[in-house]
C-alpha positions as CSV (number, residue, x, y, z in Angstrom):
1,X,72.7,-31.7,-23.7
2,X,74.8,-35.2,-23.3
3,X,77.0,-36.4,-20.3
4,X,80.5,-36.5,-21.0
5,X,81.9,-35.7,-17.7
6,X,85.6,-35.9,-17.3
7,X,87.1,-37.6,-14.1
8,X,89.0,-35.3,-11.9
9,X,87.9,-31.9,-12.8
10,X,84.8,-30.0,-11.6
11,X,82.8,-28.2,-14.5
12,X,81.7,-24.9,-15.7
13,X,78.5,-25.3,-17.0
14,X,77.8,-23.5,-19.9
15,X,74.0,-23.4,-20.8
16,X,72.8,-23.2,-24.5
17,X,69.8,-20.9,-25.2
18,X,70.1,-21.9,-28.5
19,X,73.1,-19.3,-29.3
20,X,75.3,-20.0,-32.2
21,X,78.0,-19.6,-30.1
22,X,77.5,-21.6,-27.4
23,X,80.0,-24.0,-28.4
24,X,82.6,-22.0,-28.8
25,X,81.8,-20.5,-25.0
26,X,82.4,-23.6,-24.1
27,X,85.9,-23.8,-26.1
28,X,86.9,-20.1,-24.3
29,X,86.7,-21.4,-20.9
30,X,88.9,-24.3,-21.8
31,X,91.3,-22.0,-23.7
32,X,91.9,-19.7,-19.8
33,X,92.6,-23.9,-18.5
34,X,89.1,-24.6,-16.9
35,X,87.1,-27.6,-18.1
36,X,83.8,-26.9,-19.2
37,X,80.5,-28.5,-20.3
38,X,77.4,-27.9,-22.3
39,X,74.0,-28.3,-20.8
40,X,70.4,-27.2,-22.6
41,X,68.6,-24.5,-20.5
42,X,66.3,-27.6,-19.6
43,X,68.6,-28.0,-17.1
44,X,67.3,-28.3,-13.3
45,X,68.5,-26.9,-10.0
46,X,69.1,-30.5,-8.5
47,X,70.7,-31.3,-12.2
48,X,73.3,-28.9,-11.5
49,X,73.3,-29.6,-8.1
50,X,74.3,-33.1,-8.8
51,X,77.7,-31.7,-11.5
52,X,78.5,-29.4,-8.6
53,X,79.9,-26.7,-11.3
54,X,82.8,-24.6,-10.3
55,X,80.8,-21.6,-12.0
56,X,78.3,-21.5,-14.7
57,X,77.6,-19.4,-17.9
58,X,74.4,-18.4,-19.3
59,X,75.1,-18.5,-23.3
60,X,73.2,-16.0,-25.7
61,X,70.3,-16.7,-27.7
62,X,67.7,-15.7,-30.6
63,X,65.0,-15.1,-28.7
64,X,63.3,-12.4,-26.8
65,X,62.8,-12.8,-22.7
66,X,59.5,-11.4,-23.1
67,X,58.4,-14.1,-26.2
68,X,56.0,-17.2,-25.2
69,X,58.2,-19.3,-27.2
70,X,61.3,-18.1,-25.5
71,X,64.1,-20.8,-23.6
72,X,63.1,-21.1,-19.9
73,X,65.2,-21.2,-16.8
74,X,64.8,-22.6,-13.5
75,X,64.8,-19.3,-11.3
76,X,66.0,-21.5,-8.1
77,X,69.1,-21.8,-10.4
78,X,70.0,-18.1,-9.4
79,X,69.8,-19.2,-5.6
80,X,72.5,-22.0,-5.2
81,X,75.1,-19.6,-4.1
82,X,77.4,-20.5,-7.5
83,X,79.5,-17.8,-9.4
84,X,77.6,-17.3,-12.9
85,X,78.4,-15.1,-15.9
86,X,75.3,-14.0,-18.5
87,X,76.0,-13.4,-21.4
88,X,73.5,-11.0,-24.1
89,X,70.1,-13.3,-24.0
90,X,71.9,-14.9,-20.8
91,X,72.5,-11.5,-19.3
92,X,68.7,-10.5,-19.6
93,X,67.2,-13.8,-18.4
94,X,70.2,-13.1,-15.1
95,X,68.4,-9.5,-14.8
96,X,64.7,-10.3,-14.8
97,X,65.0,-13.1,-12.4
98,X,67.0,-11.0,-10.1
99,X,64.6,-8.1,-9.9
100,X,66.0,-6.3,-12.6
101,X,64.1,-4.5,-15.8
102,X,64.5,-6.0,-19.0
103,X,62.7,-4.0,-22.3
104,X,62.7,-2.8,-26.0
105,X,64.0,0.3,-26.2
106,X,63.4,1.0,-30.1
107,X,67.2,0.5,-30.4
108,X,69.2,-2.7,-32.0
109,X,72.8,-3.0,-31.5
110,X,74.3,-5.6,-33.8
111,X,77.8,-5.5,-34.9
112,X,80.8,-4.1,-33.8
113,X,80.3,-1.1,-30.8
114,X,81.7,0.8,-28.8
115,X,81.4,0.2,-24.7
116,X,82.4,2.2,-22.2
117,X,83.5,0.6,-18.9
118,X,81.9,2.2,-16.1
119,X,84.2,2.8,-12.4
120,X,86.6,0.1,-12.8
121,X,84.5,-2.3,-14.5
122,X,84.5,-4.1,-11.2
123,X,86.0,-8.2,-11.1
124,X,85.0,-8.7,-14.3
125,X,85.9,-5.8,-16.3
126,X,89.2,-4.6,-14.3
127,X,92.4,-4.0,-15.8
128,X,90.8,-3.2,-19.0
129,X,90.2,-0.2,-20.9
130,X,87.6,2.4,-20.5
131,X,86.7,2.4,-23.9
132,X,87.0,-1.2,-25.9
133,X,85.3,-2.5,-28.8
134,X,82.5,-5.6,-28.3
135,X,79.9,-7.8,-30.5
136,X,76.8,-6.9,-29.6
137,X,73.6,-8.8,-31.2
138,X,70.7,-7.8,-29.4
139,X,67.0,-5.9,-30.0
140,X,65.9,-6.1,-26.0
141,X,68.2,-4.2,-23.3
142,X,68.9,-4.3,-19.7
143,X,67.0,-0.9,-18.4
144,X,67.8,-1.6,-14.7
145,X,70.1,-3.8,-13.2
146,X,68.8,-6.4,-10.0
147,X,68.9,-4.5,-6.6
148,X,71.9,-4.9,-5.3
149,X,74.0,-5.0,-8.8
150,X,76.7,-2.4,-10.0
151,X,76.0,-1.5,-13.8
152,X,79.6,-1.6,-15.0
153,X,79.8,-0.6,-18.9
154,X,77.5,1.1,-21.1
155,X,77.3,2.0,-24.8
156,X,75.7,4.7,-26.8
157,X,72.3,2.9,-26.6
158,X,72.1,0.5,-23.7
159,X,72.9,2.2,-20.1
160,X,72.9,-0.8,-18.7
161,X,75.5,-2.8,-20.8
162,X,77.2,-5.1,-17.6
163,X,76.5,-5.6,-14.1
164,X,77.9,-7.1,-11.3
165,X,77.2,-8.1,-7.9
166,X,80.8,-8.9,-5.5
167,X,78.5,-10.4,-2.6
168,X,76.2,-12.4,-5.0
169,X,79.6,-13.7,-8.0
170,X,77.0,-12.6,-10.3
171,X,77.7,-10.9,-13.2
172,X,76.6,-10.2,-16.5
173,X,77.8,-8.7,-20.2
174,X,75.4,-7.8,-23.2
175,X,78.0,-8.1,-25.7
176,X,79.6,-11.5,-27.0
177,X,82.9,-11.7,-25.0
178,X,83.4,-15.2,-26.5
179,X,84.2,-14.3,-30.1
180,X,87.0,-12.8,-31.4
181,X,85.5,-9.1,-32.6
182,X,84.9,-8.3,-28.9
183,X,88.6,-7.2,-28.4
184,X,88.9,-7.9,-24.4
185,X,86.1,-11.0,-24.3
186,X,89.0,-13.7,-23.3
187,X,90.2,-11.0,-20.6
188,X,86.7,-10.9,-19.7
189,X,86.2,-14.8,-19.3
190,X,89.4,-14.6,-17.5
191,X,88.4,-12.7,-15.3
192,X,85.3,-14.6,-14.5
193,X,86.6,-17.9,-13.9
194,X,89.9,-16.9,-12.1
195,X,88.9,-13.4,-10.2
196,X,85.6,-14.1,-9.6
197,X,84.9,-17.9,-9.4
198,X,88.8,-18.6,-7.9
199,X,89.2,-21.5,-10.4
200,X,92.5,-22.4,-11.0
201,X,93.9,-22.8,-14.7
202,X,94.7,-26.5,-14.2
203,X,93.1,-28.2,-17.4
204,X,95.6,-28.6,-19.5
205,X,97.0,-31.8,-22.1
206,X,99.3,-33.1,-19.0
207,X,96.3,-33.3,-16.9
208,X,93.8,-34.8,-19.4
209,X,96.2,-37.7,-20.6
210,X,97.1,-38.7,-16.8
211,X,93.0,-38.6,-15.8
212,X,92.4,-40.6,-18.8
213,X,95.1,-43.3,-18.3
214,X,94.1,-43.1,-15.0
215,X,90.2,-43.9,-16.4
216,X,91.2,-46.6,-19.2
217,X,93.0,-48.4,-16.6
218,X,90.2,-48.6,-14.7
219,X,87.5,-49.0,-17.1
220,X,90.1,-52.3,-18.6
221,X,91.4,-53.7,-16.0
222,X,93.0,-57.0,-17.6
223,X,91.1,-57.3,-20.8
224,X,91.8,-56.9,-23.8
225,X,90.4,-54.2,-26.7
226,X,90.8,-53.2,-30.0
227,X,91.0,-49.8,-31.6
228,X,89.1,-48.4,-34.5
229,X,92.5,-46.5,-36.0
230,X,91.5,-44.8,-39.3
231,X,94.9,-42.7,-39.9
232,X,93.3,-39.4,-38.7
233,X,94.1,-37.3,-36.2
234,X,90.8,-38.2,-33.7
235,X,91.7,-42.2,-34.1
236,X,95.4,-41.8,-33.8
237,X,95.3,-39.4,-30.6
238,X,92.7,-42.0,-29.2
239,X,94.5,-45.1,-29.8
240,X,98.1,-43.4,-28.7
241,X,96.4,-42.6,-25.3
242,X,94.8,-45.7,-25.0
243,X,98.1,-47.7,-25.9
244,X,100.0,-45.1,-23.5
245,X,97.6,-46.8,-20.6
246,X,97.0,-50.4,-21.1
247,X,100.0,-50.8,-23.6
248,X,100.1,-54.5,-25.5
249,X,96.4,-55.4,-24.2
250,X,95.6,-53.3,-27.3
251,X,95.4,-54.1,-31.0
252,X,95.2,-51.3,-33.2
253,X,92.6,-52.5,-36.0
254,X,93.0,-50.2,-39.4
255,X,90.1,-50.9,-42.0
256,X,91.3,-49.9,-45.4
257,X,87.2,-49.2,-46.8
258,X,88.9,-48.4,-50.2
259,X,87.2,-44.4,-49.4
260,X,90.8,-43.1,-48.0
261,X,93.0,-40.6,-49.5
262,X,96.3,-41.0,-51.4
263,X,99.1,-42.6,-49.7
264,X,97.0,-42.8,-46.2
265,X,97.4,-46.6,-45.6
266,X,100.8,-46.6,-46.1
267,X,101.2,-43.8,-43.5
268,X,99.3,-45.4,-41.0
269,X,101.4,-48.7,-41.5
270,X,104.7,-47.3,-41.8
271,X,104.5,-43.7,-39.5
272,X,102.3,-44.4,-37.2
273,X,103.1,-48.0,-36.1
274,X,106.8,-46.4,-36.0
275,X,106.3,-43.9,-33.4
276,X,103.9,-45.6,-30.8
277,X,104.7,-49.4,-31.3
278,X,101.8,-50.4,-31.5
279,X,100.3,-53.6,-32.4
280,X,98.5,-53.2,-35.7
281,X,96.1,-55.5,-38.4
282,X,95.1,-54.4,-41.3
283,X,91.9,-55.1,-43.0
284,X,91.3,-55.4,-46.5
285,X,87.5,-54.3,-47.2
286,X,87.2,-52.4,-50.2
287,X,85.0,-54.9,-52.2
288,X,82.2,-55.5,-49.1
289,X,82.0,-51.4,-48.5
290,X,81.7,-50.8,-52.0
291,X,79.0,-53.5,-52.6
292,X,76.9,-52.5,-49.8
293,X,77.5,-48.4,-51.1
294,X,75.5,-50.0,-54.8
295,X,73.4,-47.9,-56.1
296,X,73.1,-45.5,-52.7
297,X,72.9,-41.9,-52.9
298,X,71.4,-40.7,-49.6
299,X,74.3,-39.1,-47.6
300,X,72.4,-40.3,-44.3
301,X,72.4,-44.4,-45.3
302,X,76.0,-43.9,-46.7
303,X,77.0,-43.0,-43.3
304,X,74.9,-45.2,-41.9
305,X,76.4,-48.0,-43.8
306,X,79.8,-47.0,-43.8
307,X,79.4,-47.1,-39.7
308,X,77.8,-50.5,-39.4
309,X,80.5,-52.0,-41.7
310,X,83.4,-50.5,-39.8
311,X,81.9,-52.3,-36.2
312,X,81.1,-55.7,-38.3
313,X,84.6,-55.7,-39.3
314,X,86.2,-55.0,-35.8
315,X,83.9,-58.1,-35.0
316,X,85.3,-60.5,-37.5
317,X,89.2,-59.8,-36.3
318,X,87.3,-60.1,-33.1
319,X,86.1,-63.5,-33.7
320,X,90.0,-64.4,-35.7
321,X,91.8,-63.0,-32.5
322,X,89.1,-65.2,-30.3
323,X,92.0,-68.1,-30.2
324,X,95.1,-65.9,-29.0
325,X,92.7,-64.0,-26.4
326,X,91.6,-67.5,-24.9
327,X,95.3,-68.9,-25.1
328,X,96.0,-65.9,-22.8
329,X,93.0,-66.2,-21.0
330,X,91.2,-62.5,-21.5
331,X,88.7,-61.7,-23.7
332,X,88.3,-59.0,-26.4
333,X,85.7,-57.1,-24.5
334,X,86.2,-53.2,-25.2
335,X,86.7,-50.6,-29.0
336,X,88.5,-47.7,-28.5
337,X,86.5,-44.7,-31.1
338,X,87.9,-41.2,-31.7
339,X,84.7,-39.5,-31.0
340,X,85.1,-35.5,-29.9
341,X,83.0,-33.4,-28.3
342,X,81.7,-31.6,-31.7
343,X,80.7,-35.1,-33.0
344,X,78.6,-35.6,-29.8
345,X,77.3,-32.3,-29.9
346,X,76.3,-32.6,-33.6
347,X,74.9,-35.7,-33.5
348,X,72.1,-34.7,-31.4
349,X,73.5,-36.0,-28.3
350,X,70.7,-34.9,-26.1
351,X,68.0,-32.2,-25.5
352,X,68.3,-29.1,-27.1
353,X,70.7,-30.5,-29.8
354,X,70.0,-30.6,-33.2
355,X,70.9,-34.1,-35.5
356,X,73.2,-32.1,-38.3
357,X,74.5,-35.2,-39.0
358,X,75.5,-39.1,-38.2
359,X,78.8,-40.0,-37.6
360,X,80.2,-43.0,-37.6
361,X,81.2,-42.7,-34.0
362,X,78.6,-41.7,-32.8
363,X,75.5,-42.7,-34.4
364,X,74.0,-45.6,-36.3
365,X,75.8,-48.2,-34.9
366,X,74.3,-51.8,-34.2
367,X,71.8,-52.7,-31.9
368,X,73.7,-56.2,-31.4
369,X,77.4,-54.7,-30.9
370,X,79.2,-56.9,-28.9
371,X,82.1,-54.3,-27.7
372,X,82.0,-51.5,-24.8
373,X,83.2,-48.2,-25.7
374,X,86.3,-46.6,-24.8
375,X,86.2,-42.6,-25.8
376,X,88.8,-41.1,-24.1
377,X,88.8,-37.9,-26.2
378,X,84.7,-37.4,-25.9
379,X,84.9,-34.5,-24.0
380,X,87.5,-32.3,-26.2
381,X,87.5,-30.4,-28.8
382,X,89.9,-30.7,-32.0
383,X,92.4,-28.2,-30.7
384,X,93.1,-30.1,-27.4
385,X,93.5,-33.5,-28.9
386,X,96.0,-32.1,-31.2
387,X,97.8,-30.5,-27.9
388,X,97.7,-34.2,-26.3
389,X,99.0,-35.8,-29.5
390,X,101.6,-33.6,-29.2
391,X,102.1,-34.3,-25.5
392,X,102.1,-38.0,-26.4
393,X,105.0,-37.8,-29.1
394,X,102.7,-38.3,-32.3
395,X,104.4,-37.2,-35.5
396,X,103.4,-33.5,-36.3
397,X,102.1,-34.9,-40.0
398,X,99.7,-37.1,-37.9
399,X,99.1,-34.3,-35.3
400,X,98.7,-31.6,-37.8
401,X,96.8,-33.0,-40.7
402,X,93.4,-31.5,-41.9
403,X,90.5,-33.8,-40.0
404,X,89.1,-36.3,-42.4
405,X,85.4,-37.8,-41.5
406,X,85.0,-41.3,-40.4
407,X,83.1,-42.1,-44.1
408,X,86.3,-41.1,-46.0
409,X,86.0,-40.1,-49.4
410,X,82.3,-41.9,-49.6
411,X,80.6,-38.7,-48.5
412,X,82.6,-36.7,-50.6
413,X,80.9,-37.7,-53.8
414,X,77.8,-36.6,-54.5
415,X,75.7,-39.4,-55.8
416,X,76.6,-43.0,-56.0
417,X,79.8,-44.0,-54.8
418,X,81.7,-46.7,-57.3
419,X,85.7,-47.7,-57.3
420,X,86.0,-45.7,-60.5
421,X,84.8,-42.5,-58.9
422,X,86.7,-43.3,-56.1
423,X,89.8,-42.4,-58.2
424,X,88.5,-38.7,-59.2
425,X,88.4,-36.8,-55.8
426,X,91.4,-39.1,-54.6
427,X,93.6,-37.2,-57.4
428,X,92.0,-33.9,-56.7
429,X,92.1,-34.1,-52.6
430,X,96.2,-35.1,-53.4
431,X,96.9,-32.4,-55.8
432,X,95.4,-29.4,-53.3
433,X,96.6,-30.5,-50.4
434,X,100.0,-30.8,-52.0
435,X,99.7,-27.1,-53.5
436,X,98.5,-25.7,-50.2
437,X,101.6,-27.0,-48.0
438,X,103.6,-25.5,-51.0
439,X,102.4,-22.5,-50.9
440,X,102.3,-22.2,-46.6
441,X,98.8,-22.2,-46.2
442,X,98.1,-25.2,-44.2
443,X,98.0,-23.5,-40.7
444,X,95.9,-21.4,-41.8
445,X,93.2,-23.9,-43.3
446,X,91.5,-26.1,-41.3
447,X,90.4,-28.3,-43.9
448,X,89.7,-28.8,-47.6
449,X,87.5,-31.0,-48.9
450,X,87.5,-31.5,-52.5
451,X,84.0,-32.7,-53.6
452,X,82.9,-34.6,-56.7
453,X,79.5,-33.6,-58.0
454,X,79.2,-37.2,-59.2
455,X,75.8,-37.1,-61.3
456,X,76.8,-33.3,-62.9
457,X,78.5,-32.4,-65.9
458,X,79.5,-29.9,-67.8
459,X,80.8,-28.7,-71.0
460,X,84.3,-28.0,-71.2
461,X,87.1,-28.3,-74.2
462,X,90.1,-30.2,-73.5
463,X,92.9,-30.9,-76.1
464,X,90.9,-28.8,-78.6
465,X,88.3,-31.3,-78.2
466,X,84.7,-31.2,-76.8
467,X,84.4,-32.6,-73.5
468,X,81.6,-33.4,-70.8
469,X,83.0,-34.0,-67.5
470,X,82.4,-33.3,-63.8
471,X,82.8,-30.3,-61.9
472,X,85.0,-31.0,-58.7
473,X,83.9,-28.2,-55.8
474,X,87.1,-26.7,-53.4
475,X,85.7,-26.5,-49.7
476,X,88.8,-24.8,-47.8
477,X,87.7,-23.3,-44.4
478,X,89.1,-21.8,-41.7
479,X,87.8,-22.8,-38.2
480,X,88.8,-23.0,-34.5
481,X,86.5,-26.2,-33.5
482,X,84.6,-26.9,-36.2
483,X,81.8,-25.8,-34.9
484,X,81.2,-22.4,-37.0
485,X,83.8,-22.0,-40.0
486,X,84.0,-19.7,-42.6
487,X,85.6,-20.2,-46.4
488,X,89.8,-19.2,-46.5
489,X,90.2,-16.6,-48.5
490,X,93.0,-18.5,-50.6
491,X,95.2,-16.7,-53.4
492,X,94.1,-16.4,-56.3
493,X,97.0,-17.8,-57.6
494,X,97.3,-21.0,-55.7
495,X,93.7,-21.3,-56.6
496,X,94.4,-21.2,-60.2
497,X,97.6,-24.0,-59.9
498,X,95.1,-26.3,-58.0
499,X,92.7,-25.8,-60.3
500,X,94.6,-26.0,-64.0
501,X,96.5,-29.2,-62.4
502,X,92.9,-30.5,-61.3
503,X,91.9,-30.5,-65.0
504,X,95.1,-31.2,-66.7
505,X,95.7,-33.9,-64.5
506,X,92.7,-36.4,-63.5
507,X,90.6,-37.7,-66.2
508,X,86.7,-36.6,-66.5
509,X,87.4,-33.6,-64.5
510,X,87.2,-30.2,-66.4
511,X,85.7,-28.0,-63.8
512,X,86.6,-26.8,-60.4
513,X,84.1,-24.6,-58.4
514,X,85.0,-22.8,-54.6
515,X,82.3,-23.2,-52.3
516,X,82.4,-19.6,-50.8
517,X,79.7,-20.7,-47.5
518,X,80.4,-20.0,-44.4
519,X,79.2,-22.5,-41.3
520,X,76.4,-21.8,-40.6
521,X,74.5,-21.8,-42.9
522,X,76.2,-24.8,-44.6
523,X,78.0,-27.8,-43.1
524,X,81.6,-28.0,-43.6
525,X,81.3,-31.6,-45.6
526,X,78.3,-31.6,-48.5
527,X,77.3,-34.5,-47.0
């Protein structure tokens, strides 16, 4: 799916059938302290040779074994003598390559059911239960197990609902132990990578920040390198780290695009710089963002734009620190980005992966840049940056603030962005995000984008007058990883303050919408 191998710790590969939840497998096996890694069921035996995985874990999928469209698998993968885990389509592709009988039995089991854990439950089941409740989202079923496999659970309509083999470290679950509805599926995982596999539970934000100095030392030696440092929580953690290893060779570089929220450059200049010491310049860009934005109403060439002008202006305070670097006798050779493992994953970053979206980290950046790339965070997911921030000393208002893409406020307007627009969703974003820390909700938001539906309006009366302003569209979500998300079910009543104080308060605004979507289907920004 994309390399992002991190230095010092052997993988578990987990391999993407195209299951929604693949992803967040992946973010389970980190959660029990085992690194992990995504790789498309493309994959070959000498491929995985080559990672030497720890243990591997065959993710669910859509399809049916028996369909000709259905994901293949290299059956020699089943022969290198590694501990693997299938999981629903992973567990039937596991059983028909090891002998076992895989069919449509007339039956779906979707939902929440009710399994019953068969002598033990074996390594991967022990300690549990008899009876526990799992996620199940399958029409084909396990009929037989492999020769040589125990069937360890059952439910009402699949009598073969996990197997194991001790000799083989094979085993295999129908159900989804990976999300949260599956009330033992952590235990399960556990169980898995400790019990079975014998990996220890070593990956931790301790570990990560000493590999990664270790790395960035490395990968620097004596040269210098700027950081892209945009006041959120990915840019921050990244340049910290970064600054952490190679200290006053870096210089922080913060690009005020005019598309940031209230009050975030002076946070930036006055927090941040306060609690790592390090060297920061600010750019003044508004104006050349903003004229290139004209007239542009495609979210794609907004990004697109909004990425290329961020690298061409790292490379003009490239080209005004040229004189200092020479004086000293190193050159500017490397940019520090805050890209995360979702970002990679989303922006296509290899087979099987779909291109959701461009980032500014990740894609549509200039054929002629002039810098190498330091991602120290590339592998991680949101959660374990914010642990390492942590580790590192950050400020929990830096740590803990809602994630805020790379484009800013320019993808957060539907339609052309202008500096008068601007204004609108700057307002709106301040006045929720100040209501929901008031009323206690942001740990239990993961974001909320506040969108302006720039070419709609609507009537609306206002001061006993007639008005005919925009709507402004409330995106709060609740997520672990960003990768799926669903809407937060917020009070009524602190949806109503944000709401009259929305219209009362910023000009050509007299409606506010709540996007009720979950992710998937929608994206978590509009755009």
């Amino acid at each position: 799916m994309t390399e992002v191998a991190h230095e010092g710790h052997r993988p578990v590969l987990v391999v993407d059938f195209g299951a929604q939840y693949a992803q967040l497998i992946a973010r389970r096996v980190r959660e029990a302290g085992v690194y992990s890694e995504l790789v498309p069921h493309t994959i070959t035996a000498a491929e995985i040779q080559a990672k030497n995985p720890l243990g591997i874990v065959l993710s669910g999928g859509p399809s049916s074994v028996y369909a000709d469209e259905a994901p293949a698998f290299e059956d020699a993968i089943f022969e290198l003598g590694i501990p693997m885990l299938g999981i629903c389509y992973g567990f039937q592709v596991m059983a028909r390559a090891l002998g076992g009988v895989v069919g449509n039995t007339g039956e779906r089991e979707y939902g929440s059911t009710e399994a019953t854990v068969v002598d033990g439950g074996g390594a991967i089941l022990g300690g549990q239960p008899d009876t526990q409740q799992v996620w199940m989202s399958h029409g084909d079923a396990v009929q037989q197990a492999p020769a040589g496999f125990e069937v360890l659970a059952r439910t009402a309509d699949t009598p073969v609902a996990a197997f194991g083999s001790v000799e083989r470290k094979m085993y295999g679950v129908q159900w989804h132990p990976e999300v949260k509805h599956s009330e033992y599926g952590q235990d399960t995982l556990k169980n898995f990578l400790h019990t079975v596999a014998g990996i220890p539970a070593d990956w931790n934000a301790g570990n990560v920040i000493a590999e990664q100095i270790a790395s960035i030392r490395a990968q620097v030696g004596t040269a210098r390198v700027i950081s892209a440092l945009s006041g959120g929580v990915d840019s921050a953690v990244s340049t910290a780290l970064v600054h952490e290893a190679i200290g006053d060779q870096l210089t922080a570089v913060f690009v005020d695009h005019g598309l940031l929220r209230k009050g975030e450059r002076e946070q930036v200049e006055r927090d941040y710089v306060a609690s790592t010491g390090v060297r920061l310049i600010t750019v003044d860009a508004a104006d050349i963002f903003l004229g290139h934005l004209a007239g542009v109403t495609d979210p794609e060439e907004k990004r697109k734009i909004i990425g290329r002008e961020f690298i061409r202006a790292f490379e003009k305070v490239q080209l005004d620190l040229v004189a200092e670097a020479k004086a000293e006798g190193e050159p500017i050779k490397f940019l520090v980005q805050g890209t995360l493992y979702p970002d990679v994953v989303e922006s296509g970053g290899g087979s099987g992966t779909a291109n959701i979206k461009s980032h500014h980290n990740v894609g549509g950046l200039p054929e002629d840049l002039d810098f190498e790339l330091i991602e120290p965070l590339r592998a991680l997911f949101k959660d374990e940056v914010r642990a390492i921030g942590r580790e590192l000393g950050l400020p929990e208002e830096i740590v803990g603030r809602q994630p805020f893409p790379g484009p800013g406020l320019g993808i957060r307007i539907v339609g052309e962005v202008t500096r008068d627009r601007l204004e609108i969703p700057r307002e709106a974003d301040a006045i929720a995000r100040a209501e929901l820390t008031a009323a206690g909700l942001d740990n239990s938001i993961w974001q909320c984008p506040v969108v302006l539906l720039a070419d709609v309006r609507s009537v609306g009366v206002q001061g006993d007058g007639r008005t005919y302003g925009h709507p402004i569209v409330l995106r709060p979500v609740s997520s672990e990883d960003a990768m799926t998300a669903d809407w937060t079910r917020v009070p009524y009543d602190v949806l109503a303050r944000i709401s009259n104080k929305i219209t009362n308060q910023v000009p050509d605004v007299n409606r506010v919408v709540l996007d009720v979507t979950s992710k998937p289907p929608g994206t978590i920004e509009w755009e």
